[in-house]
N, C-alpha and C positions, 0 to 999 in steps of 0.2 A: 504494500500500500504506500502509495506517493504521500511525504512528507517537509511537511515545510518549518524550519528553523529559523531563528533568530543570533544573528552571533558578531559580534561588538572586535573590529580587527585592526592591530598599531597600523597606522600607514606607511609605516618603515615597509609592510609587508606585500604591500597594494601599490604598484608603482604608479599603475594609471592613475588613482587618485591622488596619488601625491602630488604628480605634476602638473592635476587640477587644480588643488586645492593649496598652490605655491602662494596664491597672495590670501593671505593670514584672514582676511573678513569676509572671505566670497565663499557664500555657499553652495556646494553642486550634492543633485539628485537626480541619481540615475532613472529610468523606465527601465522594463524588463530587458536582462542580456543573456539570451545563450551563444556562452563559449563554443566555439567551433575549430578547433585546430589553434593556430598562429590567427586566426579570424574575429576579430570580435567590435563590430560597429556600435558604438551606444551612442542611444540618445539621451540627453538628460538636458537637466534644468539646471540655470545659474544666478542665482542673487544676491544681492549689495557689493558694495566696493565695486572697483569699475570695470563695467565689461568691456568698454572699447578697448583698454589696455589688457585687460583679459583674452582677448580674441588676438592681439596681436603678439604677446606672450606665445600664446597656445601654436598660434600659424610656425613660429620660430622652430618649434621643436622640429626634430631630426626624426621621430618617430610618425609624426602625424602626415597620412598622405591628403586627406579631404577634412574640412572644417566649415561647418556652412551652421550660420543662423539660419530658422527656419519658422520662427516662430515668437513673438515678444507677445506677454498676456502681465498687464500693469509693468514691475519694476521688476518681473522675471522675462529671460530669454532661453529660448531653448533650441540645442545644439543637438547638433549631426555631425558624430567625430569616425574618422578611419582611424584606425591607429595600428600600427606596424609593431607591433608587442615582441618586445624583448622577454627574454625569459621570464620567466612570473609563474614561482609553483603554487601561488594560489591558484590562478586562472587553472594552469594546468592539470590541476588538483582537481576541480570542478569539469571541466572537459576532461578528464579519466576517468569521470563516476558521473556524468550525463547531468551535474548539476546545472541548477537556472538561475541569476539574480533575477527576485523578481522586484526588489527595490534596494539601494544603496542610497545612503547620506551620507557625505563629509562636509566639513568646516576645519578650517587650515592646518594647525596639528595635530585634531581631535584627533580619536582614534573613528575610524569610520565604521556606521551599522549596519548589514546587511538583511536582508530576507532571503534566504536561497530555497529554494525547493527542488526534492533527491526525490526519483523513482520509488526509490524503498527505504527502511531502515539502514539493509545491508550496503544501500550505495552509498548511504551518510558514514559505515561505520567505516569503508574505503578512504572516504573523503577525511577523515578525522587520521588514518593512518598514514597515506599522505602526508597529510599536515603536520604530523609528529616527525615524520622521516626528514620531511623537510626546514626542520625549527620554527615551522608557521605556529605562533604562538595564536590564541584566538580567547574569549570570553561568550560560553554557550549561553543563551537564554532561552527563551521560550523554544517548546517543541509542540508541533498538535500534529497532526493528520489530516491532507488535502480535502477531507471531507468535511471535519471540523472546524478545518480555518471556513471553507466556505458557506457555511451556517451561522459563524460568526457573521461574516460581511453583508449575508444577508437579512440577519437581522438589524443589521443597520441601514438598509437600502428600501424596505416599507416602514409605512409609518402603522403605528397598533392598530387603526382604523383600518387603513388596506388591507391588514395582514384577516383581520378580523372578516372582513367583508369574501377576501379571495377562500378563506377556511372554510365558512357557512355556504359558498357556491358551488364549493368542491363537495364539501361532505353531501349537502343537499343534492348534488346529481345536477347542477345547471351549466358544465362543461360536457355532460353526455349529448349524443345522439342520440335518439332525441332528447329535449331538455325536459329533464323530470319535475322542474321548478320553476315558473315565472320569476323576473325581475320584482315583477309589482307583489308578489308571494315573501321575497326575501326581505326587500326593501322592511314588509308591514313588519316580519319578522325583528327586525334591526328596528324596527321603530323610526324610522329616515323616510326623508319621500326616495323615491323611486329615481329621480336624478342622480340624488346625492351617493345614492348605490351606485350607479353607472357609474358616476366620476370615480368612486373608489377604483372598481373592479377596474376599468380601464388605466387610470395613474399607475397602479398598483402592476396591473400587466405589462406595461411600459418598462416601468421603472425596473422589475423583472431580465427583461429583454435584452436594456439597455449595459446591465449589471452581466449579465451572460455574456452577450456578446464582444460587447466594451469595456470593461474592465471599468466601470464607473464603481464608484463607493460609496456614494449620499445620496439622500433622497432628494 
């Protein structure tokens, strides 16, 4: 069963991040990376301190083949990095055992936090041997299991109303063929008019959707 961990890592040990997170106030947040050989494009977010001398920092390095803004939302921007990876037995660590960032934070000599998600137990327990072999020192936190994380998110993704509304249409049979329940049945039921049901079910489905599909997290 696919497992998703938590684990707090020095940046001595993270090269790419280091030489993000060279000017001391700027913060970078990854999106999801899988490792793939010497391969590994991230996108991430960067804020405060200055980007334009951040961008022209970054262009400099000997390692980065592409570097493109792609996207500014308020006083964050967000990058499209190639990067020509130098040895890194974290990464390789992770691509030996099929690991995934599915989010990364640093801030200048923090030590940075990751979210990774492993196939199994047994590829995490690879992933941690590795890491011994290789003096990757690390700080484990939370563990759950891909199914528990995503019960987690999605209780944060309906609000109690929705979740309340989509329960009573399920149990009640009003997703069957044919619908064993009216709207205007449930609605009385719930004591709402029959709009304000609609609206749930539908937000509620949406929100769903969008959560699946898109890796949204709020409602």
């Amino acid at each position: 069963m696919a497992v998703i961990v938590e684990l707090s890592l020095p940046p001595e040990n993270f090269p790419l991040g280091t030489m993000l997170t060279a000017d001391s106030d700027l913060h970078i947040e990854f999106e999801r990376i899988v490792p793939v050989g010497a391969d590994v494009v991230p996108i991430f977010w960067a804020w405060d301190g200055d980007l334009d001398a951040f961008e022209q920092r970054v262009r400099k390095d000997i390692n980065v083949q592409q570097f493109v803004a792609i996207d500014e939302v308020g006083d964050r921007r967000l990058y499209l990095l190639n990067w020509d990876i130098p040895a890194d037995a974290f990464l390789e660590g992770l691509t030996t055992t099929e690991g995934i960032i599915r989010n990364a934070h640093g801030y200048g000599t923090d030590n940075w936090e990751f979210k990774l998600l492993f196939p199994s137990h047994e590829h995490l327990t690879r992933f941690h041997n590795i890491s011994r072999e290789n003096d990757i020192e690390y700080t484990l936190g939370k563990m759950q299991s891909l199914s528990e994380a995503g019960t987690a998110q999605l209780e944060n993704v309906l609000t109690d109303k929705q979740r309340e509304a989509l329960v009573l249409a399920f149990q009640r049979g009003y997703f069957e063929t044919p619908r064993q329940v009216t709207l205007s049945e449930l609605a009385t039921e719930l004591d709402i008019t029959q709009q304000s049901l609609s609206d749930r079910i539908r937000h509620g489905i949406e929100a769903i959707v969008e959560h699946t599909l898109f890796g949204a997290s709020e409602p």
